[in-house]
Residue, then its C-alpha position, 0 to 999 in steps of 0.5 A: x802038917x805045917x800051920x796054914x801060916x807057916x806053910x805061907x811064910x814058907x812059900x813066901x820065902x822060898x823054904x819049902x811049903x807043904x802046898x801051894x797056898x791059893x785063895x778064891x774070891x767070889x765078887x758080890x755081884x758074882x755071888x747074887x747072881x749065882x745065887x745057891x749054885x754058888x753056894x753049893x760050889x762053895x759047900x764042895x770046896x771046903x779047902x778053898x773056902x774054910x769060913x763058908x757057912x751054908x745058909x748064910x747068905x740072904x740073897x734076897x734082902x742082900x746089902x751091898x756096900x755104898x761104893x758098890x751099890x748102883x747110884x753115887x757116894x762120897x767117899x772120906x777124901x771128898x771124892x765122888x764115886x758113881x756105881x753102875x752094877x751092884x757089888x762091883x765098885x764104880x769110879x770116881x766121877x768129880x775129883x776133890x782137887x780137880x781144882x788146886x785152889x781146894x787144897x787148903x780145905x783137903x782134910x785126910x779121914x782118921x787112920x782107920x783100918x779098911x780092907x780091899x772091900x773097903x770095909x772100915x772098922x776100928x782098931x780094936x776090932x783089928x786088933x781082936x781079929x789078929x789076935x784070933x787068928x793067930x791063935x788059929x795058926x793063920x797068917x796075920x796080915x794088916x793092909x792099906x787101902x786099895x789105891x793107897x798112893x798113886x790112885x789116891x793122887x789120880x782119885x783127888x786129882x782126876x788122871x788128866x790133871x795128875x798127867x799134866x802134874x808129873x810133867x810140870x811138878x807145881x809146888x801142889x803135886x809135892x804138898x799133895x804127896x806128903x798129905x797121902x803118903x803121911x796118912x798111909x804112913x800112919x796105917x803102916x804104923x799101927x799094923x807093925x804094933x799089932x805085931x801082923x806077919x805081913x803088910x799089904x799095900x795094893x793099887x792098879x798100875x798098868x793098863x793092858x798092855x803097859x804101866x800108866x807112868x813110865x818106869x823113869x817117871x814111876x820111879x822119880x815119883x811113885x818109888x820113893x813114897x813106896x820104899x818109905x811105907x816099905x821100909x818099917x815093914x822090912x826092919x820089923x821083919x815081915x813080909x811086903x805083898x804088892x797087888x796091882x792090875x795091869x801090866x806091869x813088867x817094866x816096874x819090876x826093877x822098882x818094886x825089888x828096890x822098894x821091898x816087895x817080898x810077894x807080887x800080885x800080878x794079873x796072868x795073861x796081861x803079863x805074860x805066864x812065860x815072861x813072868x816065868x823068866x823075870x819074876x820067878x825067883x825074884x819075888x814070890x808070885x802070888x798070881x791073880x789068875x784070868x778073870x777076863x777070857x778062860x775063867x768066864x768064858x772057857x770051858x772046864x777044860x780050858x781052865x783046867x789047863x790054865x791052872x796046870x800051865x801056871x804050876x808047871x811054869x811058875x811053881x817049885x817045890x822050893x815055893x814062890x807061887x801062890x794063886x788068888x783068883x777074883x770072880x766076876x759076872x758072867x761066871x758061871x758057877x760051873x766054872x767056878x766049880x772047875x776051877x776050884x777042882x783045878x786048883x785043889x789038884x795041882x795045889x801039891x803038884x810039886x809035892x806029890 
């Protein structure tokens, strides 16, 4: 059998994997308000959660993080962040640079790994667990912020303000890029020395039914900034992986230009069959399954047949599929447990 790694750089780059990788993502809220219903899922399913431990999880004295514990935090930017739901974060509610005049006291933090969760830690503790779990023969990956640029912009700026700037271009918006993509640079950088075999990179670009910019303004602004943090990853040789929300079909041309080896992409929002015809092949496709309308709502049936459709329209046994779900309230945890069932038996559809 292939190292989980290998089987993943193998899918990745379309050489033939063993299976299909797939991860399950159980959100905080979602795991409190499951409670040990959760966790029984969780013992069941020992494929698609390798690092649970029964008994681990206090569900009463749960500590939830500042961005995703109900009231406001400041986060390192300066920007303030209002939770209404614990363990789901909030979103800014007074922007830093809502004001250009504040931009001469902008201070970006230290360069500090911080995951999706917005778990900070430090370098040496990245470094321990690269080391680790290389020698376990799993993937080692590094990754920005989530909303590591375009975000960022919107987060100092406010959405309205930043609207106003890519049409009107004040010598503000330029300096203001240069700061974040700078920082970002920096997080890039320190990855490649750890020597990770992949770089993720993830922010929301589309609403429901279309980019937030169009694809001539996404690619005057934002696909620059992208090919430049992209760039030192693709001349180290390892693997780009783009998340975002939304939907973003019409970004694609963009993204292959600017490196992107594996695309995050919602389901549903963008289509299994369109994606089945623009992006397969084109990228690996790490599909973010429906977290909106069948996972929380249909019946194990209904998720059964969602995951059988995606393997069957977008996967192949050369690879270029992998399947990543996020679980939100009101997810009942039987639901949970029929995907997890789904996913474990179309995961060597192509194989088998």
């Amino acid at each position: 059998m292939l190292s989980a790694r290998e089987n993943y750089i193998r899918n990745a780059t379309f050489q033939g994997p063993e299976y299909i990788p797939a991860g399950v993502h159980i959100s905080p809220a979602s795991l409190i308000e499951g409670g040990p219903a959760i966790e029984e899922v969780m013992a069941r399913h020992p494929v698609l959660f390798p690092d649970f431990e029964a008994g681990k999880i206090d569900f009463e004295h749960y500590e939830f993080l500042p961005e995703q514990t109900i009231g406001d935090v400041v986060d390192p930017w300066g920007c303030k962040w209002q939770c209404s739901v614990n363990g789901i974060i909030g979103i800014v509610v007074e922007h830093f640079l809502s004001d250009w005049s504040a931009l001469e006291n902008l201070t970006p933090p230290p360069v500090l790994p911080q995951n999706a969760q917005r778990i900070t830690s430090d370098w040496e503790a990245e470094r321990e667990r690269i080391e680790r779990e290389r020698r376990e023969g799993k993937l080692t990956w590094g990754e920005i912020y989530h909303g590591f640029f375009f975000m960022r912009l919107q987060d100092l700026r406010g959405f309205g303000n930043l609207m106003c700037d890519l049409v009107e271009e004040p010598p503000e918006l330029w300096r203001l890029i240069e700061i974040v993509k700078k920082h970002a640079a920096a997080l890039v950088e320190h990855y490649l020395q750890l020597g990770v075999d992949m770089m993720g990179f993830g922010e929301d670009l589309g609403t429901q039914t279309s980019s937030f910019i169009s694809p001539e303004m996404f690619a005057k602004f934002v696909t620059p900034v992208y090919k430049e943090l992209m760039a030192p990853v693709k001349e180290a040789g390892k693997l780009v992986y783009l998340h975002s929300d939304g939907y973003i079909m019409d970004l694609m041309d963009d993204f292959e230009a600017a490196g992107v080896d594996i695309i995050n992409p919602q389901d549903l929002v963008n289509g299994i069959d369109a994606l089945a015809k623009e992006v397969k092949g084109r990228f690996c496709i790490s599909l973010d399954v429906d977290r909106q309308t069948v996972v929380p709502f249909g019946t194990p049936g209904d998720i059964h047949a969602l995951i059988e459709e995606e393997v069957r329209k977008l996967g192949d046994p050369a690879g270029g599929l992998q399947l990543v779900v996020g679980i939100y309230p009101p997810t009942p945890p039987e639901n949970v447990d029929a995907l997890c069932e789904a996913i474990e038996k179309f995961r060597t559809f192509w194989w088998d």
